[in-house]
C-alpha positions as CSV (number, residue, x, y, z in Angstrom):
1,X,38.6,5.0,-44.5
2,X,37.4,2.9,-47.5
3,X,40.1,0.5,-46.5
4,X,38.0,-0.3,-43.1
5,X,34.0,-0.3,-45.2
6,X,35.5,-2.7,-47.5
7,X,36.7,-4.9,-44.7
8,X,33.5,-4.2,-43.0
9,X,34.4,-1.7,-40.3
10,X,31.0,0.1,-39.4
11,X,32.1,2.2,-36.9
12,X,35.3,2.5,-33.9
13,X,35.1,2.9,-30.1
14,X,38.3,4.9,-29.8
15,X,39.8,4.6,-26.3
16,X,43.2,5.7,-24.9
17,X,45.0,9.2,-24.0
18,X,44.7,12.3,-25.5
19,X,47.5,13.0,-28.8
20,X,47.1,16.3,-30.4
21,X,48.8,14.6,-33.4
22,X,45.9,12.4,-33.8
23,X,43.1,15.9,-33.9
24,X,43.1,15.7,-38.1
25,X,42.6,11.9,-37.9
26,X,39.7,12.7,-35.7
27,X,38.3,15.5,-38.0
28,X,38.4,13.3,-40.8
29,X,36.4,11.1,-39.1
30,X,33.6,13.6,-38.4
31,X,33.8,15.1,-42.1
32,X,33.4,12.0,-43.4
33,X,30.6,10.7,-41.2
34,X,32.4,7.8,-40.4
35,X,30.5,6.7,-36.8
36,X,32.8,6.7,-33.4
37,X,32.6,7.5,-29.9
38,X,35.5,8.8,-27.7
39,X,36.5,6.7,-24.6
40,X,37.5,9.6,-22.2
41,X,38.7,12.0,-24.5
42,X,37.0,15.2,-25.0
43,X,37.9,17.5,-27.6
44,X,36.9,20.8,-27.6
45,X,37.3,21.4,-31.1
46,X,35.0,18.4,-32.7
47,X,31.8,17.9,-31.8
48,X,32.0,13.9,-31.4
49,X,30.0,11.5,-29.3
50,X,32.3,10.7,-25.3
51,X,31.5,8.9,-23.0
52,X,33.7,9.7,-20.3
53,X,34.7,9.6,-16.8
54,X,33.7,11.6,-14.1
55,X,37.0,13.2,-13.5
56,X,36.6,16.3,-11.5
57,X,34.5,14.2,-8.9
58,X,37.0,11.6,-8.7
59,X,40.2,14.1,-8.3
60,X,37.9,15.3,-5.6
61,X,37.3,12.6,-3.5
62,X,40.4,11.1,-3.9
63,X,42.0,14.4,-2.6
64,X,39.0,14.3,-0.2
65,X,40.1,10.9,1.3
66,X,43.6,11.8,2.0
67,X,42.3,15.5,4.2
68,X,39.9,12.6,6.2
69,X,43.5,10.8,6.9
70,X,44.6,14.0,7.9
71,X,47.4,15.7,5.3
72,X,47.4,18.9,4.9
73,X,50.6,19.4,2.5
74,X,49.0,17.3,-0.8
75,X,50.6,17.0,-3.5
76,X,49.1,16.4,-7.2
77,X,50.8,14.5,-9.5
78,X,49.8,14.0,-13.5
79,X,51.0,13.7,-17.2
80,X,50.5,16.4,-19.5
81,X,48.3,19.2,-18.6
82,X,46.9,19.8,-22.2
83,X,44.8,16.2,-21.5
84,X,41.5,16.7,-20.8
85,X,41.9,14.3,-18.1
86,X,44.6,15.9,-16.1
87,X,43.2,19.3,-16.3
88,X,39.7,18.1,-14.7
89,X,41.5,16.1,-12.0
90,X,43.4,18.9,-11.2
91,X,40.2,21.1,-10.6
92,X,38.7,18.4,-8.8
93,X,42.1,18.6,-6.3
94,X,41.6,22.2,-5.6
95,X,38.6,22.0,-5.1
96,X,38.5,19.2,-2.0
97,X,41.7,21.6,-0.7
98,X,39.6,24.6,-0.7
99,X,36.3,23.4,0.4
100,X,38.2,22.2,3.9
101,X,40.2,25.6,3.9
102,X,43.9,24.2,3.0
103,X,45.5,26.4,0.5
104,X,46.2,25.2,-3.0
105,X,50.2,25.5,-3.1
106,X,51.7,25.5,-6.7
107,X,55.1,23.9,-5.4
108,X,53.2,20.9,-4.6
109,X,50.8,20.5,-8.6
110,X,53.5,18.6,-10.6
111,X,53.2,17.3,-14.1
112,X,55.5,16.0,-17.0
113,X,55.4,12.7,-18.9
114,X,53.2,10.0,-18.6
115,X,56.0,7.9,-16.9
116,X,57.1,6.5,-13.6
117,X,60.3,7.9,-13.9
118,X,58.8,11.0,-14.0
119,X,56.8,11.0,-10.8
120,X,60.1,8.8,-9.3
121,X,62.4,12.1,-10.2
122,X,59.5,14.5,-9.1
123,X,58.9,13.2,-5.7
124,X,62.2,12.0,-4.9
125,X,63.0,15.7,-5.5
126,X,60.3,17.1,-3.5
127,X,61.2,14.1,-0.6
128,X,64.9,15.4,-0.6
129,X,64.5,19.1,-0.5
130,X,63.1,19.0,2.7
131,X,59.7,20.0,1.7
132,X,57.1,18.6,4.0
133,X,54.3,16.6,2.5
134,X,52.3,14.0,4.0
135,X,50.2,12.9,1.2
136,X,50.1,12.3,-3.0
137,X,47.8,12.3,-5.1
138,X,48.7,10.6,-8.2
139,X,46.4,11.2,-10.9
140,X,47.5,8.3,-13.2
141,X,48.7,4.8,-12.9
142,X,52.3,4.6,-14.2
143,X,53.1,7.8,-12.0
144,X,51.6,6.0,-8.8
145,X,54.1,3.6,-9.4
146,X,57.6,5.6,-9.5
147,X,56.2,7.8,-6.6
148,X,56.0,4.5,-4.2
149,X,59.2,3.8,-5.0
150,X,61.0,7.0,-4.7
151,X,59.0,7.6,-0.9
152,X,60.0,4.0,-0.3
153,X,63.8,4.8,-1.5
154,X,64.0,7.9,0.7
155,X,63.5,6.0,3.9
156,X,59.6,7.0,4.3
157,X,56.8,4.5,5.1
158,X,53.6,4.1,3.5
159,X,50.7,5.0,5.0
160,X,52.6,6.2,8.4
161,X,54.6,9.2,6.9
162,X,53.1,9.0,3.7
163,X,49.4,8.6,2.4
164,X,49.2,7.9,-1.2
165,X,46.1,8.0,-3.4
166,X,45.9,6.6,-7.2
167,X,43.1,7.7,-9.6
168,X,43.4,4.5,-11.3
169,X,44.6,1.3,-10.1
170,X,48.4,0.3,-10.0
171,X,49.5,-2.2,-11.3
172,X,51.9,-2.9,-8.7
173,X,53.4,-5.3,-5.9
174,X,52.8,-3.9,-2.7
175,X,54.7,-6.1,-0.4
């Protein structure tokens, strides 16, 4: 802390995903008055300054758009469940399913590591088991990624058996 008020530091705009190893760092902050704002981490714990994204609207509507398209069997794709982020866009997914009367099946909310093998594994699973989905919503970029290419590995075609949906944008050839 004295290290960054000698070199001038007034203050940090801390942006990034949520670590629970970083929750002391973050209390010391607060104890020690030193100004920052969180970028899209809340923590319930800390009473700190957020700004942060409107994540339960945006899981809606992007669930929303895929039911206009016309699936039915949706399923929800995130990292870690203990992120803020995750758990909102979650809420924000059942909540577009129930509001147009499709129920929220448990088989169909996946989430692991923040990683495109991950979501490859997860829906290349799903796609193989004979499961029947006709649309994803992946609620972060790396796992939009490795769910493409395990749809496009199993033979499906996106948008035409497949609808897919990213919260944030991929960062990703589409050819």
């Amino acid at each position: 802390m004295e290290t960054f008020v000698k070199r001038g530091i007034s203050g940090f705009i801390i942006a990034g995903s949520y670590n629970s190893n970083l929750n002391s760092y973050y209390k010391t902050l607060v104890e020690k008055e030193f100004p920052f704002v969180m970028l899209d981490i809340s923590l319930a714990n800390l009473k700190v300054d957020t700004v942060c994204t409107d994540n339960i609207k945006g899981g809606y509507l992007a669930t929303k758009s895929l039911i206009q398209k016309g699936c039915k069997k949706i399923v929800f794709i995130s990292a870690f469940l203990s992120a803020s982020t995750s758990k909102e866009r979650l809420i924000g997914y059942k909540s577009a399913l129930e509001e147009n009367n499709i129920s929220v099946e448990k088989s169909l909310i996946k989430h692991g590591d923040f990683s495109e093998e991950f979501a490859y594994r997860t829906v290349k699973k799903l796609l193989s088991s004979g499961k029947k989905i006709d649309g994803i919503f992946s609620a972060n970029e790396p796992l939009v990624i490795g769910a493409i290419k395990a749809i496009e590995d199993s033979g499906y075609s996106i948008p035409k058996d497949i609808k897919i949906v990213a919260f944030d944008e991929p960062d990703y050839d589409f050819k």
